[in-house]
Steps between C-alpha positions, in 0.01 A plus 500: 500500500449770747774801460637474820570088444658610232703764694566225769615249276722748284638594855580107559685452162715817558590423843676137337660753266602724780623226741770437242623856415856561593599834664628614234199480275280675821780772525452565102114496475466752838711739343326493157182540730696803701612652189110481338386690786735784442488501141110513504387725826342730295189185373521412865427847649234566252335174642535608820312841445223332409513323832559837653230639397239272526611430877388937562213472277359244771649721829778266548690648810865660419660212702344284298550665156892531607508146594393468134744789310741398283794788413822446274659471873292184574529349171853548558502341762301185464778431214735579729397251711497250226867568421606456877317132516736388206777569720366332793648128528200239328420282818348250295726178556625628776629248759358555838645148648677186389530217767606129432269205672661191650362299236734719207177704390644841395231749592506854375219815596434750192352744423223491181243739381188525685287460118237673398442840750168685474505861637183695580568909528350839528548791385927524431591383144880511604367136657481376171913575440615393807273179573601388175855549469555311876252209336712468181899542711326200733368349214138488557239617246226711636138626453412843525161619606516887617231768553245666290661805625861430292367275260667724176826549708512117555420351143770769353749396786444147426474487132805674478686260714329210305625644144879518662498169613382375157730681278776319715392202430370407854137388656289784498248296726732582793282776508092539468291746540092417599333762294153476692472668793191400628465362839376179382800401316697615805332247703540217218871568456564493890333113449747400203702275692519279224790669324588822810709336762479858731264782513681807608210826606661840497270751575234581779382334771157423299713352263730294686205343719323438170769274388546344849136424482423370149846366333565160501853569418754538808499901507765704650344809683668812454477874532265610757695721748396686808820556600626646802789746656521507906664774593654399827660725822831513424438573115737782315148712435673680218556176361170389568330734283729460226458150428088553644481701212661341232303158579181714504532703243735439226225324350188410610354231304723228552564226754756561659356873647483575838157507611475400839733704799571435846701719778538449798308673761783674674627704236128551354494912623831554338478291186168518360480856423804457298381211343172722412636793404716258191246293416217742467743706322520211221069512513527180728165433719612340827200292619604487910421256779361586842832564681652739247167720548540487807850625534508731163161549386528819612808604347441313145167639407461315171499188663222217416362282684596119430311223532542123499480457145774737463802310657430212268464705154729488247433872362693573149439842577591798689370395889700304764375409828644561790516316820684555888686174625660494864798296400668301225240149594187692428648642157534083446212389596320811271697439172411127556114521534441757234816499280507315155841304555672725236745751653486644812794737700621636817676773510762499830841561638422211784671186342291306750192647333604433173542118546168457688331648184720344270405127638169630667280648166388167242559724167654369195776830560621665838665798457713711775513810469460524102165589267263216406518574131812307480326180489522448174698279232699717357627706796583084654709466203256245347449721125167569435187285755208291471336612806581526878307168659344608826462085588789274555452220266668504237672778512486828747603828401636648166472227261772479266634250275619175804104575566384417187669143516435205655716195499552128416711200563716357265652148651788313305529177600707125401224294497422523825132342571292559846490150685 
């Protein structure tokens, strides 16, 4: 039998096991899994240097190498996020209706696990924490298959988590790690829809349209986001470049960074050499449309030139691009050609504005006046996240443990038979 069929139908077995786990049990086994990643940091940073390393010995960029760090700080808090699911309420059996027919048939909605999850990743072994421990509170077991890149990081971070749920006498199939990461057995896990009920991509965009292409599992896109801040008349400009910077720069390799800005053409003179003079000072390129040149080039010397491809590009680095919009429709009709449908904001004091943006953009998250990086499960309150789906079926947005259910009928009945 081929590994991953046996993978697939270890998966199946522990997601009966699963399925029938009280809270209380889930609560106990995440803890012993929070308190193994405390207690042994030191095995799992050693793993991760080796990741480290071999990610600058092939000229990895620093975004990328950070997206792939571990510290005591991030260990700390991947268990920390582990602890705060077990106090999250366990939506499995939850009741989302109950109606009676005319016939007598007592019909009840609940919630159930989803099954069997596999997750594809890159590069961040704090995936391998936090993907499990919303699997095993919503009672799903899941696959594993990360990068080359973290491949250390991740078999330490999941063998770990495996040992703790053993020594309390639970399944440790709720959680598997695919050990080869060629591309090949990517492609063949994305077509094991024999025993994975969803596909989940977190990564790139090469990534994500390489499951969307070749699974034959229903796959839940995630990740990609060239998200967008329109800065619009009325905006407190102070504020402005505040939150500008914090969405741009507080880190740069993730998906929830600013990487696409608009302003609006009327404050464009007074604005944008502010804007300039902060983001070059935090070694930001600004990659400019026609318009700004045309008003600013002048004054903001360092300017480059954007092109087409640039409004569309989802950086992970150090660049934004920049583009003039005469009113609060354009900035709409801009973020909805080129954005990603991950997070997008306007930053205003007009209330009108705000609304027509709010209902106007088609983005899983619409912020006003507030940084993009707050799309994210643990800053909703969710604990630790799966992903953030950019699509709309099944879920949009952070995807937290209601996401990772789906539901079934249960009907009670008094012998009631259809005529």
């Amino acid at each position: 039998m081929h590994d991953l069929n046996i993978l697939g139908n270890n998966a199946k077995k522990a997601a009966l096991l699963l399925a029938g786990y009280s809270a209380k049990q889930k609560d106990k086994g995440l803890a012993a899994c929070a308190a193994a990643l405390y207690d042994r940091e030191e095995e799992i940073l050693a793993a991760n240097r080796q990741d480290i390393e071999n990610a600058e010995k092939n000229g990895v960029s620093p975004a990328m190498v950070d997206r792939l760090r571990l510290t005591p700080s991030r260990i700390q808090a991947m268990a920390e996020g582990l602890d705060q699911i077990t106090v999250l309420s366990d939506p499995v059996g939850e009741v989302l209706e109950r109606f009676e027919r005319p016939n007598g048939l007592l019909i009840e909605k609940v919630r159930v696990p989803i099954g069997v999850i596999g997750i594809i990743y890159e590069s961040r072994p704090n995936v391998t924490a936090d993907a499990f421990g919303l699997c095993f509170k919503s009672g799903n077991a899941v696959i594993l298959r990360g990068g080359s890149d973290a491949i250390s990081s991740n078999k330490a971070i999941a063998g770990l988590l495996r040992k703790a749920l053993s020594d309390e006498g639970l399944c440790p199939d709720a959680i598997q790690l695919i050990e080869d990461t060629s591309r090949e057995v990517a492609t063949e896990f994305m077509r094991l829809n024999r025993y994975v009920d969803v596909l989940i991509p977190r990564g790139g965009a090469g990534l994500i349209r390489s499951c969307v292409e070749n699974a034959t599992i229903p796959c839940i896109e995630t990740g990609t986001g060239n998200c967008h801040i329109y800065v619009d008349e009325s905006a407190d400009q102070d504020m402005a470049l505040d939150i500008i910077e914090n969405a741009k720069t507080q880190r740069l390799g993730v998906c929830n960074a600013c990487e696409s800005l608009l302003v609006h053409e009327a404050i464009l003179a007074e604005f944008v050499p502010k804007l300039y003079e902060r983001l070059t000072g935090k070694s930001v390129e600004i990659r400019a449309g026609e318009r700004v040149f045309q008003i600013v080039g002048n004054v903001c010397g360092g300017l480059k030139q954007a092109t087409e491809e640039d409004f569309q590009t989802e950086y992970l680095d150090a660049i934004v691009s920049l583009q003039a919009v005469k009113d609060t429709d354009e900035a709409i009709r801009h973020i909805n050609r080129y954005s990603t449908h991950h997070s997008e904001a306007i930053l205003t004091e007009d209330t009108e504005n705000a609304e027509r943006f709010l209902n106007g953009v088609d983005s899983a998250a619409v912020y006003v006046n507030a940084s993009t990086r707050f799309t994210d499960g643990f800053e909703f309150g969710f604990g630790a996240e799966i992903g953030i789906s950019t699509q709309k079926l099944h879920a949009r947005g952070p995807m937290g443990l209601k996401e990772l259910t789906s539901y079934k009928y249960k009907v009670r009945g008094s012998g009631q038979i259809r005529g």
